[in-house]
C-alpha positions in Angstrom: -48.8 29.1 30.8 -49.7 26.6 28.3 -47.9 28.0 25.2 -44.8 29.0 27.5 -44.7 25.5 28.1 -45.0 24.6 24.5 -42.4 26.9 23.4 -40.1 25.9 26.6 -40.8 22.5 24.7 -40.0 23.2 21.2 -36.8 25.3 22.5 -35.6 22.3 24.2 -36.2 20.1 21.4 -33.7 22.6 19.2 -31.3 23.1 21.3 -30.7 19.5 22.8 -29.3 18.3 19.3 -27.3 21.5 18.3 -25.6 20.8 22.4 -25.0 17.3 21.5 -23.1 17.9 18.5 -21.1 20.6 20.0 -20.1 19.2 22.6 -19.8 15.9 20.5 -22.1 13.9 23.0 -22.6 10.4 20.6 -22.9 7.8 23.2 -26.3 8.6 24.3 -29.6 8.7 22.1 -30.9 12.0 21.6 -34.0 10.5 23.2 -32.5 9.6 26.5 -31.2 13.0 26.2 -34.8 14.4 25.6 -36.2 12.6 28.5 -33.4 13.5 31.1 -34.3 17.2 29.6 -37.9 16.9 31.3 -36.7 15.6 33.9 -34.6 18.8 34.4 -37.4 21.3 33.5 -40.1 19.1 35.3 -41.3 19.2 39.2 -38.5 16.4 39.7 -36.1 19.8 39.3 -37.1 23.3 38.1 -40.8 22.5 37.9 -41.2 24.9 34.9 -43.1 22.6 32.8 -46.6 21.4 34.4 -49.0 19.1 32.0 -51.9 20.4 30.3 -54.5 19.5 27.8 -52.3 20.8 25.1 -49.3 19.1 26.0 -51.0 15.8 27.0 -52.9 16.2 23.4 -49.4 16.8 21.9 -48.3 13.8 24.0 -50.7 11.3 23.2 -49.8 12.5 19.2 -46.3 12.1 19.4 -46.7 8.2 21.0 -48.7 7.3 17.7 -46.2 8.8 15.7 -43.7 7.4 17.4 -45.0 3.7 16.8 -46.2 4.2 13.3 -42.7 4.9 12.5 -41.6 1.6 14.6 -43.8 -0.3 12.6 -41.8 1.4 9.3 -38.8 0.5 10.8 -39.1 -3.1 10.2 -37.4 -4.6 7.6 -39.7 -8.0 6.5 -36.9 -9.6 3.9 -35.1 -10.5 7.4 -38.5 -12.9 7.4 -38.6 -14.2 3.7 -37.8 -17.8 3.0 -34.7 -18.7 1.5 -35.0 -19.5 -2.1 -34.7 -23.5 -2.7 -33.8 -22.7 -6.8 -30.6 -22.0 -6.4 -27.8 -21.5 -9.2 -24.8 -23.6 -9.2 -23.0 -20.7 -7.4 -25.5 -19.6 -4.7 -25.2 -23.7 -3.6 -21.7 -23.3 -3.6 -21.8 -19.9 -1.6 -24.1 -21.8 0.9 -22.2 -24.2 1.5 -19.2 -21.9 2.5 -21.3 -19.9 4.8 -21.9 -20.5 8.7 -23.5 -23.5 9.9 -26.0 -20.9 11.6 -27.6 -18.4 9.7 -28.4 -15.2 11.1 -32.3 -16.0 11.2 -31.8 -19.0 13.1 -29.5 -17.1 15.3 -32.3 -14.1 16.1 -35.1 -16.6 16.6 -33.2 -18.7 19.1 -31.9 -15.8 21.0 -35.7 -14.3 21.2 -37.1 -17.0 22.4 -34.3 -17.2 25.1 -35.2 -13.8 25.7 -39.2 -14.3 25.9 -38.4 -17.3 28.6 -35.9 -15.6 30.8 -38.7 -12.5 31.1 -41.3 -14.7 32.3 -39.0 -16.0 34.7 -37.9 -13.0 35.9 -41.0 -11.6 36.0 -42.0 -14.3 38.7 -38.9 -13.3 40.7 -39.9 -10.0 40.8 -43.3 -10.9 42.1 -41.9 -13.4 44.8 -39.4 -10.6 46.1 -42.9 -8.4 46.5 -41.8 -5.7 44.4 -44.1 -6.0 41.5 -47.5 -8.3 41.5 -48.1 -7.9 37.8 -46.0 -10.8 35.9 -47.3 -10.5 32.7 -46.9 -6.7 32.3 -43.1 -7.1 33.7 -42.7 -9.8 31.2 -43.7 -7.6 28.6 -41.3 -4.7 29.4 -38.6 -7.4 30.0 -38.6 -8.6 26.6 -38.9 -5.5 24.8 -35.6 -4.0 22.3 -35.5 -0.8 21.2 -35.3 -0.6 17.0 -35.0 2.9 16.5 -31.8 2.8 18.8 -29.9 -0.4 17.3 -30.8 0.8 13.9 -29.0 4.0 14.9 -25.7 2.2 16.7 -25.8 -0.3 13.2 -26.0 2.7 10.8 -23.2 4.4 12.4 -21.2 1.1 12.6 -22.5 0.7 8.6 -23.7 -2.7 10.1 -27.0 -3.0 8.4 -25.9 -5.0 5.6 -23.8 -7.4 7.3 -24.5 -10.6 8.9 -23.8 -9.4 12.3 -26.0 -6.8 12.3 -28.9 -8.3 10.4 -28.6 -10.5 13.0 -28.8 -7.6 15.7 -31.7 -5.9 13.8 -33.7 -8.8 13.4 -33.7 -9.0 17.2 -34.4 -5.8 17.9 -37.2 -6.0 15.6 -38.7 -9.2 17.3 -38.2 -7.1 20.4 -40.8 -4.3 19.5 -43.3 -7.2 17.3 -43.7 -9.4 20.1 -44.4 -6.9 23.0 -46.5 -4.9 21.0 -49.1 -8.5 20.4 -48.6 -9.3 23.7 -49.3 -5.4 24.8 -52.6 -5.9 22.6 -54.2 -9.0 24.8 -52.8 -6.9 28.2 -54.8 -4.6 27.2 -57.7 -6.5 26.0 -57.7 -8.3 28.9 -57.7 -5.7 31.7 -59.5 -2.5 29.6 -62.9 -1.6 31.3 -64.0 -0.9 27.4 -62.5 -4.0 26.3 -64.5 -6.1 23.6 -64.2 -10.2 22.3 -60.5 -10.9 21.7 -62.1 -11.7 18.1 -62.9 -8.2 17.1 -59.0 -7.7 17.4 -59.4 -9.4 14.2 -60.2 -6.5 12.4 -57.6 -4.5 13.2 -56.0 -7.4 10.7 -58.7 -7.4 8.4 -58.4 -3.5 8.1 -55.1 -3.6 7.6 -55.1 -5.8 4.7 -58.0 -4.2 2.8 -55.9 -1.3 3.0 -52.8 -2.8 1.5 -54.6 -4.1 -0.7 -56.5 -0.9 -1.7 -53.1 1.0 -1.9 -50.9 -1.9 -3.4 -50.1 -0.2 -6.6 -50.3 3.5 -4.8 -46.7 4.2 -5.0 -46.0 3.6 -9.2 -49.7 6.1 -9.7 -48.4 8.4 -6.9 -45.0 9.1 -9.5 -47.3 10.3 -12.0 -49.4 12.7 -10.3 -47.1 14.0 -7.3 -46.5 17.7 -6.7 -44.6 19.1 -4.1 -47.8 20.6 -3.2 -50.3 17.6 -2.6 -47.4 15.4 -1.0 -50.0 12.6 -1.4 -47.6 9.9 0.4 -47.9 12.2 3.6 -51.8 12.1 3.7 -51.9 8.4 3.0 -49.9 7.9 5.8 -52.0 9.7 8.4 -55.0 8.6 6.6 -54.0 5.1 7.7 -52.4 5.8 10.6 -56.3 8.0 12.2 -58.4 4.8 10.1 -56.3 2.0 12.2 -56.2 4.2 15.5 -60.1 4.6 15.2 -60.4 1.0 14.7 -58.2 -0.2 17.1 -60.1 2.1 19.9 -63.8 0.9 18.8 -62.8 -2.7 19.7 -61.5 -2.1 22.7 -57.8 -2.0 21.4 -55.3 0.4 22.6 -54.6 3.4 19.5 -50.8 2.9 19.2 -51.6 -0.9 17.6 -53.4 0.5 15.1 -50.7 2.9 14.7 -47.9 0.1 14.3 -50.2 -1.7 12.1 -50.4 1.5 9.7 -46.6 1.9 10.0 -46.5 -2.0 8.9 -49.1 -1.6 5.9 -46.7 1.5 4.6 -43.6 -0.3 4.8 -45.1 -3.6 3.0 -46.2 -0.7 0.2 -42.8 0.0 -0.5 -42.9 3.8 -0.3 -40.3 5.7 -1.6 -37.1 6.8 -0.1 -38.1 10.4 -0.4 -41.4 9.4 1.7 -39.8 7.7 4.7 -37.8 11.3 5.2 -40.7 13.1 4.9 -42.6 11.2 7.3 -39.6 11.4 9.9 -39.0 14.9 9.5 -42.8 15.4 10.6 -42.7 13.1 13.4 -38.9 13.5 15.0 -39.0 16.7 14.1 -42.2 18.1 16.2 -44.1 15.9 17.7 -41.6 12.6 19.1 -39.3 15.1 20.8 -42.7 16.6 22.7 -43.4 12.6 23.9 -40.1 12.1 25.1 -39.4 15.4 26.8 -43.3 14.9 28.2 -42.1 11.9 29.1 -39.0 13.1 31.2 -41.7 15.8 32.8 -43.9 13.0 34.0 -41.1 11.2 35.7 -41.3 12.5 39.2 -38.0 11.6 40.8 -39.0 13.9 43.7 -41.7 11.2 44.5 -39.5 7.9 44.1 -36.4 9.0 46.2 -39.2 9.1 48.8 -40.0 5.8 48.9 -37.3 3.5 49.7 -39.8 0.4 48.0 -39.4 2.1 44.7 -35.6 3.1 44.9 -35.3 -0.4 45.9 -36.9 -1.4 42.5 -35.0 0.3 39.9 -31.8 -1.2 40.0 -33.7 -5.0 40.8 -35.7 -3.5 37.2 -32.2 -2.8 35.4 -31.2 -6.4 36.0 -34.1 -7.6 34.7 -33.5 -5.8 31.5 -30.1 -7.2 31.6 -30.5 -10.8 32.8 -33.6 -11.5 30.3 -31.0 -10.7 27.7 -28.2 -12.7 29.0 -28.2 -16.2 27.1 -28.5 -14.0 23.3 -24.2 -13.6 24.1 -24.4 -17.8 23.8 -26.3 -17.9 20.9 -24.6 -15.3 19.2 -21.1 -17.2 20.2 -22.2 -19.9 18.2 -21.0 -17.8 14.7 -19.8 -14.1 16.3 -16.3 -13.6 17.7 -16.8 -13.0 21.5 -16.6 -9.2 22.6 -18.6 -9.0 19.0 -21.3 -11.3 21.3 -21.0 -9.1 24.1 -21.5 -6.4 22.1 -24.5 -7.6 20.7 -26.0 -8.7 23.7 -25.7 -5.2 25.5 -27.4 -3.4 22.6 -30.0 -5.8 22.9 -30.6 -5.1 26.3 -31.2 -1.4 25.3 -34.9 -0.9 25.6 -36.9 3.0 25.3 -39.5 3.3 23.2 -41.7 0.8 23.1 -41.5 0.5 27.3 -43.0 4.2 27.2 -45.8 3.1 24.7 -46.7 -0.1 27.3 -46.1 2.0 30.4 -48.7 4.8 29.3 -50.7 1.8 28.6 -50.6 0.2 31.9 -51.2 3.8 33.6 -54.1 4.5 31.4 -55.9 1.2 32.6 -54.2 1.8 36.1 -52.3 -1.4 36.4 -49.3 0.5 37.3 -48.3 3.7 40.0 -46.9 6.6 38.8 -44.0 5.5 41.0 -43.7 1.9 39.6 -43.9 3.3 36.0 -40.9 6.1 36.7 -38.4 2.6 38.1 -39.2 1.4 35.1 -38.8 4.1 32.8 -35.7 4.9 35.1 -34.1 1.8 34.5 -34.4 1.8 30.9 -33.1 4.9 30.4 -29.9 3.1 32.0 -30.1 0.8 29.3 -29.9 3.0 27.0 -27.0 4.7 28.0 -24.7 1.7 28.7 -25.5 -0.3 26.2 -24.8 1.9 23.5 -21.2 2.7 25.2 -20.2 -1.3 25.6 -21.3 -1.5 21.6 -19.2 0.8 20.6 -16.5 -0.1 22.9 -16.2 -3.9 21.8 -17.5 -4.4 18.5 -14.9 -5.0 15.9 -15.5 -6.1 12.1 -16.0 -10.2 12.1 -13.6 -12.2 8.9 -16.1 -12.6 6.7 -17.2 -8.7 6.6 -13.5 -8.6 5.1 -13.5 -10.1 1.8 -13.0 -8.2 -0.9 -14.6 -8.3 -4.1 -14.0 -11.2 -6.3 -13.2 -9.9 -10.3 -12.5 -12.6 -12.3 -11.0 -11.8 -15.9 -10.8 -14.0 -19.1 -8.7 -12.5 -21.7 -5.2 -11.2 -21.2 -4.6 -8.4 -23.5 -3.7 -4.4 -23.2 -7.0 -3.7 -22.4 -7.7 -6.0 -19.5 -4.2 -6.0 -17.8 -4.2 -2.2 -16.9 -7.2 -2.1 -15.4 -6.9 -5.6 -13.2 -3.7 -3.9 -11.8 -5.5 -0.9 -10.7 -8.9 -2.9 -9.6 -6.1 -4.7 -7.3 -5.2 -1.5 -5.4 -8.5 -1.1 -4.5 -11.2 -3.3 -2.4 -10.8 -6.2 -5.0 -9.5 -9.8 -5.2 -8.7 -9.8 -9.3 -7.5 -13.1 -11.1 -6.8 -13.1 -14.4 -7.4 -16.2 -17.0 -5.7 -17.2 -20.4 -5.6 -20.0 -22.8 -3.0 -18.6 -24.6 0.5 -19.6 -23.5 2.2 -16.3 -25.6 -0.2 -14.1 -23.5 0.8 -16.0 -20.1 4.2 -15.5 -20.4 3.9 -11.8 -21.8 2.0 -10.4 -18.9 2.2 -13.4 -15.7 4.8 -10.9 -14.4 2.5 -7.8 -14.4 -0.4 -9.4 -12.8 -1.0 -13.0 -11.5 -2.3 -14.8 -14.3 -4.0 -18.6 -14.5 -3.0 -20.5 -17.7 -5.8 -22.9 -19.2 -5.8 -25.7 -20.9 -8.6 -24.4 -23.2 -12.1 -22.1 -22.6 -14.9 -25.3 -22.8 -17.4 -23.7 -20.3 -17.7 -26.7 -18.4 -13.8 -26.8 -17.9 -14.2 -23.3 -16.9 -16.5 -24.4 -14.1 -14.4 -26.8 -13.2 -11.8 -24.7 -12.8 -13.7 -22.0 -10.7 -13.0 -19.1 -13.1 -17.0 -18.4 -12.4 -16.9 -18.4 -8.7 -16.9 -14.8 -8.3 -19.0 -11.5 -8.0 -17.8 -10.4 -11.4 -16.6 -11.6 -14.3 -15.3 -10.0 -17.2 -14.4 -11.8 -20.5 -12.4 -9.7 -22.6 -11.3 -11.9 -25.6 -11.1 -10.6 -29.3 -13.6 -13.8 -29.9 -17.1 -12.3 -29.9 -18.8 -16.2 -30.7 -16.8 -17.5 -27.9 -17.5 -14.6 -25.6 -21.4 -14.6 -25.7 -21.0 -18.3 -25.4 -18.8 -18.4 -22.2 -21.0 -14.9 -21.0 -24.1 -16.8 -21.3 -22.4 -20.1 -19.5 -21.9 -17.8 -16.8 -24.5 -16.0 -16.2 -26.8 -19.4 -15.7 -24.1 -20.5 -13.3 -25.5 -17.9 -11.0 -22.8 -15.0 -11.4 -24.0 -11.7 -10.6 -22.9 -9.6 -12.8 -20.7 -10.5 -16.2 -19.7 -8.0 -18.4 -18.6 -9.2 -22.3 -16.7 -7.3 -24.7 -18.2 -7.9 -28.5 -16.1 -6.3 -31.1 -17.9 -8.4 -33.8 -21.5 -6.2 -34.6 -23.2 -8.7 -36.2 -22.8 -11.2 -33.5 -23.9 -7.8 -30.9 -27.0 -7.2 -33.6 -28.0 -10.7 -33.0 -27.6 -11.2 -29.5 -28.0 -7.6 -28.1 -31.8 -8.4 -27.1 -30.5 -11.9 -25.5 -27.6 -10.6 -23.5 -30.1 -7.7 -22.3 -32.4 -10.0 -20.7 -30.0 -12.2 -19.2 -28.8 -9.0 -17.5 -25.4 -9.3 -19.5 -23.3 -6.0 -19.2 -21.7 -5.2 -23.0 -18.9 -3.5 -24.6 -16.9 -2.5 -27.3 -13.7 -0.6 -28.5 -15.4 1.3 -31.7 -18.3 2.6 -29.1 -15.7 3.3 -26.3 -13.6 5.4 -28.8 -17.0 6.8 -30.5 -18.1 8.2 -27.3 -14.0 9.1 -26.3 -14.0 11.6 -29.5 -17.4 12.7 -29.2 -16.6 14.0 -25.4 -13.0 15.3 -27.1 -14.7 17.5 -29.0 -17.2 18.6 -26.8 -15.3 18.8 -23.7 -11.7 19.3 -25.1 -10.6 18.9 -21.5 -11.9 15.3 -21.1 -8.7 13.4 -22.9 -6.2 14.8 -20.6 -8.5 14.1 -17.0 -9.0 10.7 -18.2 -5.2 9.9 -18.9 -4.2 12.2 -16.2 -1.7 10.5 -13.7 -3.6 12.0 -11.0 -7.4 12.0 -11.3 -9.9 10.3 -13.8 -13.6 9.6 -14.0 -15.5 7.2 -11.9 -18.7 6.4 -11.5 -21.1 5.1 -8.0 -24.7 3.7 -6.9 -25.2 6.0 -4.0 -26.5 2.4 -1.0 -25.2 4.3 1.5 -28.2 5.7 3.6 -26.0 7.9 5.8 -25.4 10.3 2.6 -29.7 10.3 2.0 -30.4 14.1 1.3 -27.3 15.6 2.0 -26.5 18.1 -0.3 -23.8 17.6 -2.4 -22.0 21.0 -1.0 -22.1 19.3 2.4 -20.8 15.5 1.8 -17.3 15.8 4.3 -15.0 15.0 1.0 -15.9 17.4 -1.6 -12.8 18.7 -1.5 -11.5 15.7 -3.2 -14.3 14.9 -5.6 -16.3 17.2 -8.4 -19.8 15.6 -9.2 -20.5 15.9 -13.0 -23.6 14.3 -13.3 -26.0 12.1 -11.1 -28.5 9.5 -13.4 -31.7 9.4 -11.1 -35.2 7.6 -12.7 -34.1 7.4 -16.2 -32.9 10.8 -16.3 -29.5 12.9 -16.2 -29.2 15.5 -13.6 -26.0 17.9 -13.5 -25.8 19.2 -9.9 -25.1 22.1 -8.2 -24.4 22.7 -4.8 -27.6 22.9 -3.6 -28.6 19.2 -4.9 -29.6 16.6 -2.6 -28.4 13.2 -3.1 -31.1 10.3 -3.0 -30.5 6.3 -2.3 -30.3 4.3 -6.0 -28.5 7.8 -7.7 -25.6 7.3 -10.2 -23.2 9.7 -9.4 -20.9 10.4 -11.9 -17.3 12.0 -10.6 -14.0 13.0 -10.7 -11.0 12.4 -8.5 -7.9 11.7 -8.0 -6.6 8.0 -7.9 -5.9 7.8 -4.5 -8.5 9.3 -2.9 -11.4 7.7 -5.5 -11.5 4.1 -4.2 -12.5 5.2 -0.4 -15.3 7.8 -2.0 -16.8 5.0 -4.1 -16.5 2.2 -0.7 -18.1 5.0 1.1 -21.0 5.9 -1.3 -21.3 2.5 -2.4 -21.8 0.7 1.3 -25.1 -0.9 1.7 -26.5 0.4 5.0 
């Protein structure tokens, strides 16, 4: 009976995500949908799946896993200090922004969060429903990352300030429950130990980093597909932490989260995050939550009316503790965008299963109480999720394009500011020269100088932009005004230098400056070179319909997909991806990773969407 249960299990776990995208289910999580499975195939309904050792073994697994994989989640440059050196730009930039920035914003609403769940947890003790306010506290003030992460990506939030906002929350929402989880436990295990041994849960943790601080750059020396080194440091520090953790008295999923901390702080690879999920939400996170599901006896809370009673007094608490985050968010977010936020805020899963098999194990809580609880999160997660994506819409400020500033008015430069302005970008052009102004102001708008001094140009805020290009004949004056620019904080400047002496003499200058260079002899070097190679390039690079483009694959939505399965190859051909120093020419078969240069072709119109869409940071 064990291993039909097992395979019952594993069938489920299949099958639920192959039903939900048939049937194109997207506003649940595919863990609410896990745990309303074991409800089904538990005693609640069909009673086909009874717990065993293996399954609670499994269980107990899939829990760690779960929160090492929390702890990955968290993204710590939310939490890094603004720089005070700023460039003459980046004061100018933040002086334009909000008056509230999105970390003030997150903190606020957290600690508005922490103080409405104590008080609510007092209200529930008053109405005699539940005695134990600090564990209600606790489960009040909990966010569920995994699932805003998931509602953000498929918003392509993560980058902006909305949803850094959102996430930062969330992420405050599993950090805070899970130190307050560790003194619960402390406080009330029979095993428990001096709160000062929890001290080397810490002390572990940063011997460890410390240990494995330069892991990552040896690991790309020596790794074969066959040692997968990254894996078994991860599970090497998730079992050290664990048996830590446990010998002070700790609960194990701490020292889980602490391992999933020390692995994200190690910056592992992109390729070692997948791997890492594939092992846990592939086998053993869908056998927690399903197990989870199974252990929810509804059978047993319909009959008692005390309990019934409690779940939707529970759901409001999960609500109400949330409330005030919709008036701090108002302070900089439109208002159904607050709303929006708020309700994926309340959303709440994971970490009130970690706390609630917590509280069970040191038998603070009934089977019955713990089953409201889960109950009522699982509502959370179904209607918060559905008001997201309901209300959100994309704020002002997430619509600004580009800025391309150009200097130099000539054939070159004109062509390609008209088609930059087609696409997702603001383009102004500059001159000095009153023949040029007049030549092409009525192709392209055009600002006429009275001369190119670089401090004129600042005044004039031809270097208030995200790029800019000078393209003068003038290869003195170019380095000169690149260099001026570059120091007042632009990101990226690109300079034309036809002049090879002045490139000879500068090259090593403008490269660590991070000055982008180039020239018409190389251009038309290279242009002939792939003429005679590839007699076909000429005509697809003046074709009227298509042309050759090129893309930093930031989108994390297009992470290992294979190039035969990206929903618009039909409208591009991938030539070449540049991946660690190296050229790689695809085939179908080829998975794309985040960072890659991918190198394409396609047509005008449908090019400028690919490259937004492979380009988003999310």
């Amino acid at each position: 009976m064990n291993q039909i249960s097992l395979v019952l299990i594993l069938l489920a776990a299949l099958f639920i995500p192959l039903a939900m995208a048939k049937f194109k289910v997207t506003f649940l999580p595919t863990a609410v949908v896990e745990i309303i499975v074991g409800v089904i195939l538990g005693p609640s309904l069909f009673g086909i799946i009874q717990n065993n050792p293996t399954l609670d073994l499994l269980e107990n697994v899939g829990v760690i896993v779960l929160l090492f994989l929390s702890g990955m989640e968290i993204d710590f440059s939310l939490f890094k200090k603004r720089n005070s050196d700023l460039s003459v730009l980046e004061q100018k930039e933040r002086q334009d922004q909000p008056k509230y920035s999105v970390v003030f914003l997150a903190i606020v609403s957290y600690v508005t969060i922490v103080v409405m769940s104590i008080l609510l947890a007092f209200t529930v003790k008053f109405l005699g429903l539940f005695s134990d306010v600090y564990l209600t506290a606790i489960l009040f003030m909990t966010v569920s990352l995994g699932i805003v992460i998931a509602a953000l990506k498929e918003k392509e939030l993560l980058s902006k300030p909305f949803g850094q906002a959102i996430l930062l929350i969330a992420a405050l929402g599993e950090v805070v429950p899970m130190v307050g989880l560790t003194f619960y436990a402390s406080a009330y295990s029979p095993d428990s130990k001096s709160l000062w041994l929890l001290l080397l849960i810490l002390l572990a943790a940063a011997l460890l980093f410390l240990r494995f601080k330069r892991f990552f750059k040896f690991f790309d020396r020596i790794n074969k597909s066959t040692t997968q080194l990254d894996v078994r440091l991860a599970f090497f520090m998730i079992v050290t932490l664990v048996t830590i953790a446990e010998s002070v008295g700790a609960e194990g999923i701490l020292g889980a989260f602490m391992a999933g901390i020390v692995i994200k702080l190690l910056e592992p690879h992109e390729e070692t995050k997948v791997r890492l999920d594939s092992i846990g939400y592939g086998f053993f996170i869908p056998i927690f939550f399903i197990m989870s599901g199974v252990g929810l006896n509804l059978r047993e809370l319909i009959a008692n009316p005390k309990t019934v009673m409690l779940i939707p007094v529970l759901f409001l608490g999960y609500v109400l503790s949330k409330i005030l985050v919709y008036w701090v968010l108002r302070l900089r977010f439109k208002n159904a965008n607050s709303i929006a936020g708020t309700s994926m805020s309340v959303t709440t899963i994971t970490v009130v299963l970690a706390i609630l098999q917590v509280a069970k194990h040191l038998h603070r809580i009934t089977n019955q109480q713990s089953g409201a609880f889960l109950l009522a999160a699982v509502i959370t997660c179904v209607l918060g999720p559905f008001l997201f994506n309901k209300l959100y819409s994309a704020e002002k400020e997430d619509l600004k394009k580009t800025r391309v500033h150009i200097i130099g008015t000539n054939l070159t430069t004109v062509p390609v500011a008209q088609q930059l302005s087609r696409g997702w970008y603001d383009v102004t052009m500059y001159t000095a020269n009153d023949l040029n102004y007049r030549s092409f102001n009525s192709e392209v708008p055009v600002t006429l100088l009275d001369n190119l001094e670089t401090g004129y140009l600042m005044k004039q805020g031809v270097f208030d932009a995200e790029v800019v290009v000078i393209g003068k004949i003038n290869s003195k004056k170019n380095y000169e005004i690149a260099k001026a620019a570059k120091q007042y904080g632009v990101r990226r400047v690109i300079v034309r230098f036809e002049d090879r002496n002045i490139l000879n003499e500068k090259q090593d200058n403008l490269a660590d400056l991070g000055i982008e260079l180039y020239n018409t002899p190389d251009v038309n070097i290279s242009m002939l070179r792939s003429l005679i190679e590839t007699p076909s390039t000429m005509q697809l690079l003046t074709s009227t319909n298509a042309s050759v483009y090129e893309v930093t694959l930031r989108n994390h939505k297009y992470t290992d997909i294979q190039v035969r399965n990206l929903p618009f190859i039909d409208q591009v051909t991938i030539t070449q991806i540049f991946r660690e120093r190296r050229f790689i020419r695809p085939t179908g078969g080829t998975s794309l990773k985040i960072n890659d240069r991918i190198i394409f072709t396609s047509s005008k119109e449908d090019a400028p969407n690919i490259r937004r869409e492979l380009g988003k940071l999310n």
